[in-house]
BASERO-120174 format. One record per atom (N, C-alpha, C): residue number from 0; residue in one letter; x, y, z. Coordinates in steps of 0.001 Angstrom, whole numbers, plus 500000, padded with zeros to 6 digits. Atoms other than C-alpha are relative to their C-alpha. Layout:
% BASERO-120174
+-----+------+--------+--------+--------+
| pos | code |      u |      v |      w |
+-----+------+--------+--------+--------+
| NUM |    A |      X |      Y |      Z |
...
+-----+------+--------+--------+--------+
***
This chain:
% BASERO-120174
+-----+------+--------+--------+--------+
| pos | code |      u |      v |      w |
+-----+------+--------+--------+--------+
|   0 |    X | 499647 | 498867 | 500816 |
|   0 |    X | 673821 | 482025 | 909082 |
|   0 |    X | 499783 | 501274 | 500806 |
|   1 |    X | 500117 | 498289 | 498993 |
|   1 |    X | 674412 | 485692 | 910808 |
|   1 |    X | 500044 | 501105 | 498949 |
|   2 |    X | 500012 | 498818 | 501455 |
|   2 |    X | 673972 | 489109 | 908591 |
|   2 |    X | 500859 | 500795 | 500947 |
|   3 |    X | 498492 | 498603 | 499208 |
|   3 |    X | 677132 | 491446 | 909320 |
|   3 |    X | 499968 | 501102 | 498932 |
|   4 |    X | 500160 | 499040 | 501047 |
|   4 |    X | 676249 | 494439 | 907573 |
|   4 |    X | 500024 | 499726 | 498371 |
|   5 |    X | 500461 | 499864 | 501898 |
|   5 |    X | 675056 | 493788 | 904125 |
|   5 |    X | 500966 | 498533 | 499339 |
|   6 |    X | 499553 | 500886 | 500359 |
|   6 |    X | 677560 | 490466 | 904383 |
|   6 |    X | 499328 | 499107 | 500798 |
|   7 |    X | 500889 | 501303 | 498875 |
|   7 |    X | 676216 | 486717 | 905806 |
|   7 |    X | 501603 | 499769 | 500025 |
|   8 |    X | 499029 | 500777 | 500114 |
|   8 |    X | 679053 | 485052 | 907210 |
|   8 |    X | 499006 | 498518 | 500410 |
|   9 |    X | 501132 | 501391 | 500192 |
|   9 |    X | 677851 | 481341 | 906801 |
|   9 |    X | 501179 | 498959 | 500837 |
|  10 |    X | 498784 | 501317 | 499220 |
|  10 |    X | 679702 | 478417 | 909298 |
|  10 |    X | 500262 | 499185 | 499594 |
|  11 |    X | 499433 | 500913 | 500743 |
|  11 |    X | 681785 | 475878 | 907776 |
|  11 |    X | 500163 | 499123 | 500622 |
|  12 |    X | 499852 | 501212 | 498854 |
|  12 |    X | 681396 | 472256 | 909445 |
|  12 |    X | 501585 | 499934 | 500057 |
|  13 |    X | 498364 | 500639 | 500207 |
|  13 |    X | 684635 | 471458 | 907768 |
|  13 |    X | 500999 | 500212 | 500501 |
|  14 |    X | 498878 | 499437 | 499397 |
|  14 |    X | 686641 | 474116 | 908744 |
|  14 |    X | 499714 | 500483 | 501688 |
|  15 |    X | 500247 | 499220 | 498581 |
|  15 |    X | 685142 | 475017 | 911876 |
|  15 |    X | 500027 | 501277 | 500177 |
|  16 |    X | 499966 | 498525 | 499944 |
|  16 |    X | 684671 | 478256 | 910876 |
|  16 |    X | 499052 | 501260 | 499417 |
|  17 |    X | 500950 | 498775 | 500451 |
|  17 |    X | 682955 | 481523 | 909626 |
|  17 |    X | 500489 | 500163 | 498893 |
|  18 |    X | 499151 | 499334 | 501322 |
|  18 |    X | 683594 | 482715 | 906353 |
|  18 |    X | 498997 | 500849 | 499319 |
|  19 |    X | 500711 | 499627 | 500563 |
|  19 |    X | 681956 | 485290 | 904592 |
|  19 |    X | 499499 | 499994 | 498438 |
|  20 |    X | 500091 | 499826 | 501131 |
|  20 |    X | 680116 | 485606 | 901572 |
|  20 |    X | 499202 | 501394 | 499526 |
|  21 |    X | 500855 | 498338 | 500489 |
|  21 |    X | 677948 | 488392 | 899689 |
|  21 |    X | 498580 | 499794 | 500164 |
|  22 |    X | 501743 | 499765 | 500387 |
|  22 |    X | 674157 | 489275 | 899596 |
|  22 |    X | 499844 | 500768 | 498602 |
|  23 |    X | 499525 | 499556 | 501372 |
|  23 |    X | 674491 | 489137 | 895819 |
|  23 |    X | 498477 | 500409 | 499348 |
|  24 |    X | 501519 | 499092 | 499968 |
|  24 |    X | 670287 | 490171 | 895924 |
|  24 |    X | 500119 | 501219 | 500031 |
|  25 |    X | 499552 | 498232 | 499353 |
|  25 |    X | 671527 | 493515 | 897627 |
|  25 |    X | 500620 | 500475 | 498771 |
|  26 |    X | 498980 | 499678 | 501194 |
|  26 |    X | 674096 | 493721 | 894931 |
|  26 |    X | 499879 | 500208 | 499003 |
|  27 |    X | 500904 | 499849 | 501239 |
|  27 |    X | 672562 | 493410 | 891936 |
|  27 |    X | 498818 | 501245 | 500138 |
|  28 |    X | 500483 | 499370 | 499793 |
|  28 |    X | 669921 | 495626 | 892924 |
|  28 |    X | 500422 | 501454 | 500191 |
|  29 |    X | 499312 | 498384 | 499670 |
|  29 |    X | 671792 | 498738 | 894328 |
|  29 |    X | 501129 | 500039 | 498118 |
|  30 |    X | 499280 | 500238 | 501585 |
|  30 |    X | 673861 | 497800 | 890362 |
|  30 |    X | 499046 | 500657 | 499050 |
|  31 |    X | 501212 | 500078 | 501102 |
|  31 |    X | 670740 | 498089 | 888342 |
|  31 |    X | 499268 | 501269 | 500188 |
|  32 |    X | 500607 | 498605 | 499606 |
|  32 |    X | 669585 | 501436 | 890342 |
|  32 |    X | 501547 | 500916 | 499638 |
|  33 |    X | 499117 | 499458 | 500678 |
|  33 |    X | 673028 | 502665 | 889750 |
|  33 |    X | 500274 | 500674 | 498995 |
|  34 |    X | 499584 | 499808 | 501603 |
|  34 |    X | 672896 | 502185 | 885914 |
|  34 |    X | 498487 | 500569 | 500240 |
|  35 |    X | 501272 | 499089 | 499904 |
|  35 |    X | 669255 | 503319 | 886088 |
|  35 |    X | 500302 | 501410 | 500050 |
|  36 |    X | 499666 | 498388 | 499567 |
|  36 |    X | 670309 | 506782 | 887873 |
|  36 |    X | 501082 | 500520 | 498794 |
|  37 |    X | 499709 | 499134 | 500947 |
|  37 |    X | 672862 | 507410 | 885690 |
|  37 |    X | 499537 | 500027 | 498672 |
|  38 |    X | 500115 | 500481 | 501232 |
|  38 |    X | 671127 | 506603 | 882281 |
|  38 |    X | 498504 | 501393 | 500159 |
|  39 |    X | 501283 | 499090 | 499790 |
|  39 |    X | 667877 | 509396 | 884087 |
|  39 |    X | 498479 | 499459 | 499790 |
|  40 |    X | 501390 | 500425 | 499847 |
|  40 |    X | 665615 | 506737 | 884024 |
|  40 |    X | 499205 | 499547 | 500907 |
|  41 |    X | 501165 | 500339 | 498419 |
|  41 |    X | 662498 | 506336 | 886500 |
|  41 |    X | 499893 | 498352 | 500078 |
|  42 |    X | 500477 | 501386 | 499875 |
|  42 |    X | 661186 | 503217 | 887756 |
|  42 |    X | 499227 | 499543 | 498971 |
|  43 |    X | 501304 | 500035 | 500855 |
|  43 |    X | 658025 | 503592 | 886034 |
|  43 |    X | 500695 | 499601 | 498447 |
|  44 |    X | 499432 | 500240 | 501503 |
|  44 |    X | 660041 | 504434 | 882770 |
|  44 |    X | 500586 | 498261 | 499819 |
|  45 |    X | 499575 | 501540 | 500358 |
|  45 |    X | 662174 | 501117 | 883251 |
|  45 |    X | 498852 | 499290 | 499912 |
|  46 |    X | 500675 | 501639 | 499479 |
|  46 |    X | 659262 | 498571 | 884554 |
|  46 |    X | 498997 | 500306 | 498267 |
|  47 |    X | 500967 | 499853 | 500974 |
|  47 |    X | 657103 | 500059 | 881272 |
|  47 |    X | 500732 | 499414 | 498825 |
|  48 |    X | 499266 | 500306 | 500966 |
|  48 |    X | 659738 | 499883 | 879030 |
|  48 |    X | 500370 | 498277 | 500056 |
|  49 |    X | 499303 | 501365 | 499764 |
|  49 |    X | 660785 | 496138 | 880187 |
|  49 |    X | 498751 | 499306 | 500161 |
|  50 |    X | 500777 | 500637 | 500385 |
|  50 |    X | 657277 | 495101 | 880314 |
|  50 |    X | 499855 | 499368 | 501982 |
|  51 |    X | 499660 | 500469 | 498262 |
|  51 |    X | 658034 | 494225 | 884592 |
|  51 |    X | 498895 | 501570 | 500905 |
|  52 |    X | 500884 | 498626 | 498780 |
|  52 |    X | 655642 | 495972 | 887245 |
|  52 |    X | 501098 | 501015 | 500886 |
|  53 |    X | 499176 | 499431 | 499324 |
|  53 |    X | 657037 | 498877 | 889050 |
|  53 |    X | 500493 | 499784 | 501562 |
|  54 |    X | 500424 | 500371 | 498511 |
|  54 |    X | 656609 | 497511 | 892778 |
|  54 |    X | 501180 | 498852 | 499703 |
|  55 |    X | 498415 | 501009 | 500072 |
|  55 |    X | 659598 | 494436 | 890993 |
|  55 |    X | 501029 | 501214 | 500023 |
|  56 |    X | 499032 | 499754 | 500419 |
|  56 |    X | 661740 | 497016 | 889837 |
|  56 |    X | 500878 | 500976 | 501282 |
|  57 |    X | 499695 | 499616 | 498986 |
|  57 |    X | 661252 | 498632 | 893364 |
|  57 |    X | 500689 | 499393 | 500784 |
|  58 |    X | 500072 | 500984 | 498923 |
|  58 |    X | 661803 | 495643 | 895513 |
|  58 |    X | 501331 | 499281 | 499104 |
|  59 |    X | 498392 | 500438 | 500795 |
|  59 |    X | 665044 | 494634 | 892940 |
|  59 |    X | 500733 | 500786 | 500478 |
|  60 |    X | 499167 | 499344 | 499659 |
|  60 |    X | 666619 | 497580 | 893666 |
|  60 |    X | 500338 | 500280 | 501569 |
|  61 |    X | 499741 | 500033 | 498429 |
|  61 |    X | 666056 | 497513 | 897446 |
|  61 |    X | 500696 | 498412 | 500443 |
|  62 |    X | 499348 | 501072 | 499353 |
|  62 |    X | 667545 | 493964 | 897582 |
|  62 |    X | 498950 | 498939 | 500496 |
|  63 |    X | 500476 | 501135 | 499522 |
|  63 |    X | 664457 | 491822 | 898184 |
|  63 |    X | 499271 | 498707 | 499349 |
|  64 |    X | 499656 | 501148 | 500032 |
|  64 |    X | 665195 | 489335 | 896189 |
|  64 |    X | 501103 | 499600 | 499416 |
|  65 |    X | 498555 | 500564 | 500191 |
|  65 |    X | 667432 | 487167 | 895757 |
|  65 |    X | 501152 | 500401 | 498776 |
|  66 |    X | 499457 | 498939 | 501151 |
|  66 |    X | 668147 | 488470 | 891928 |
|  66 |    X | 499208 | 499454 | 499062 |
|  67 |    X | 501257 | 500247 | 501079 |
|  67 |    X | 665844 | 488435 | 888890 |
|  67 |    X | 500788 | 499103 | 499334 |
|  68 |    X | 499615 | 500830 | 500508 |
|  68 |    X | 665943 | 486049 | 886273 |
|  68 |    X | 501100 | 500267 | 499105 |
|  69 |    X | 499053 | 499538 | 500906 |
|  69 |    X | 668073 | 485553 | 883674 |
|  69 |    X | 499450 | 501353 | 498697 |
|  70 |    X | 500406 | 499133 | 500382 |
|  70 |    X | 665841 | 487033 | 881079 |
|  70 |    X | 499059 | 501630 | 500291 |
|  71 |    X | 500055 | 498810 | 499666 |
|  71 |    X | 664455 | 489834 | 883110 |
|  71 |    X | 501425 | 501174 | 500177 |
|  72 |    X | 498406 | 498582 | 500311 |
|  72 |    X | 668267 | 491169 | 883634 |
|  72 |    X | 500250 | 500348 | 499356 |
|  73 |    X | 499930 | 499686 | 500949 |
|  73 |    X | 668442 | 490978 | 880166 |
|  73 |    X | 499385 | 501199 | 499726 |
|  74 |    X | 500861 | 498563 | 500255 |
|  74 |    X | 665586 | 493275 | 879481 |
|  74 |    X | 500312 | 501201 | 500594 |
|  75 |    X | 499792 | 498799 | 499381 |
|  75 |    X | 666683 | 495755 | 882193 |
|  75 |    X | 501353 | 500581 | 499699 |
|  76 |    X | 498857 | 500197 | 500463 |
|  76 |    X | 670036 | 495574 | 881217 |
|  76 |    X | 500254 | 500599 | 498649 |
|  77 |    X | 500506 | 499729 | 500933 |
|  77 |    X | 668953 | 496408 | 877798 |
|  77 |    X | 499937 | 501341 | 499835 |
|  78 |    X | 500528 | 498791 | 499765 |
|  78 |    X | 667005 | 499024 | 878176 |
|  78 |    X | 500719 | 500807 | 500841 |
|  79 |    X | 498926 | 499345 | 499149 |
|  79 |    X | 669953 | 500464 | 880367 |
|  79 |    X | 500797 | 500348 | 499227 |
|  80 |    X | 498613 | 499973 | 500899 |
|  80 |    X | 672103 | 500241 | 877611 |
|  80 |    X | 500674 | 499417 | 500564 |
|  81 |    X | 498969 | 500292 | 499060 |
|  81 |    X | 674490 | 498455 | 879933 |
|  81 |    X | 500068 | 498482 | 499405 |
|  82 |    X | 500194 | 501039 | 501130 |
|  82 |    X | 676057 | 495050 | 877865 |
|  82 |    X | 500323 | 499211 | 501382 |
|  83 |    X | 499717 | 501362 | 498655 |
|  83 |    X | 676457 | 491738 | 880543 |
|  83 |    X | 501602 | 500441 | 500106 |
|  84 |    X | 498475 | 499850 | 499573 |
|  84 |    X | 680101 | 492428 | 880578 |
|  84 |    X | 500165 | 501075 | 500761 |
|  85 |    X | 499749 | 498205 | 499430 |
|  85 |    X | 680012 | 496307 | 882012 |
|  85 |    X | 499056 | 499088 | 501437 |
|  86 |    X | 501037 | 500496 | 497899 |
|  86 |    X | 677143 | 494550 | 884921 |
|  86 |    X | 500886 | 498899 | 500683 |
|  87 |    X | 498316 | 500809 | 498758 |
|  87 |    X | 679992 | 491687 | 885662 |
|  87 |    X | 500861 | 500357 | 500575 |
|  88 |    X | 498401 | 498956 | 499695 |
|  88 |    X | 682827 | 494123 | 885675 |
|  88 |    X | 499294 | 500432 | 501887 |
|  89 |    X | 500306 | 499355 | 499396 |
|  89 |    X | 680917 | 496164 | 888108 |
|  89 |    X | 499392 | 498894 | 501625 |
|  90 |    X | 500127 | 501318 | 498945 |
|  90 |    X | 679380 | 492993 | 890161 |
|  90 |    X | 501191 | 499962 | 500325 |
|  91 |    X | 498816 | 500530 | 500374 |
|  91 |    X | 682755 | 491689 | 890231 |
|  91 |    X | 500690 | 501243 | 501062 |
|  92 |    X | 499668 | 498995 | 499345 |
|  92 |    X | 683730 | 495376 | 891652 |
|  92 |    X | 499574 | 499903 | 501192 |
|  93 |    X | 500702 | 499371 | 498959 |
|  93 |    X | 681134 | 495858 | 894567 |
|  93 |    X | 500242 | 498148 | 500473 |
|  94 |    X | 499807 | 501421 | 499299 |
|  94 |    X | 681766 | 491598 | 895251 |
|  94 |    X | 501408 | 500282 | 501219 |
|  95 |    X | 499083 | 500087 | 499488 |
|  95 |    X | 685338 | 492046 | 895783 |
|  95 |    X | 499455 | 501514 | 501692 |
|  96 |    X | 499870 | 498825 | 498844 |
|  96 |    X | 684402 | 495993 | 898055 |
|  96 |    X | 499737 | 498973 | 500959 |
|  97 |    X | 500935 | 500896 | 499034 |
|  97 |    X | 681975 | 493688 | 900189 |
|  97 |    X | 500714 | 499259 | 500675 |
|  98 |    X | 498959 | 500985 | 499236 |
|  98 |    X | 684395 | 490871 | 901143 |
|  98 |    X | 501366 | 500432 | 500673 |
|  99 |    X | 499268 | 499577 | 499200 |
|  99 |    X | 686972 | 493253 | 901999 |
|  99 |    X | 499868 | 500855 | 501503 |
| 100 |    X | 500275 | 499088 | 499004 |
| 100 |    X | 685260 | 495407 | 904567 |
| 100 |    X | 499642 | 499179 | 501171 |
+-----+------+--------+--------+--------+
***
């Protein structure tokens, strides 16, 4: 596996080849600070409100990990106002930017 700016391309026995995919950790994260920023809420405010330490909600939004659970997205998600369909759309958006560049 090689990291090409913010994409892995991963080698395919089959095809004998490279192909890229996303760092859908990164993605989610820079998503969730997104809706955060525009909604004017802090870290602190989210991780209090969601019941999550602020040092996760740091380390989510910087991309280091892979991507929270199901029910933590919920909660942040939530408390974002932001419904699972508006965070797919928008996934879904920054997937496709990623694979084209």
């Amino acid at each position: 596996m090689k990291l090409f700016n913010k994409t892995i391309m991963v080698y395919d026995n089959k095809l004998n080849t490279y192909h890229k995919t996303v760092d859908h950790g990164k993605l989610i994260g820079r998503i969730i600070k997104k809706f955060r920023l525009e909604q004017e809420i802090s870290q602190i405010q989210l991780s209090l409100n969601c019941n999550i330490s602020t040092g996760y909600v740091s380390r989510l939004e910087r991309g280091k990990f892979d991507s929270p659970t199901l029910v933590t997205l919920f909660k942040i998600l939530k408390e974002l106002d932001v419904t699972m369909h508006d965070f797919l759309l928008e996934l879904e958006t920054q997937i496709k930017k990623s694979l084209e560049s």
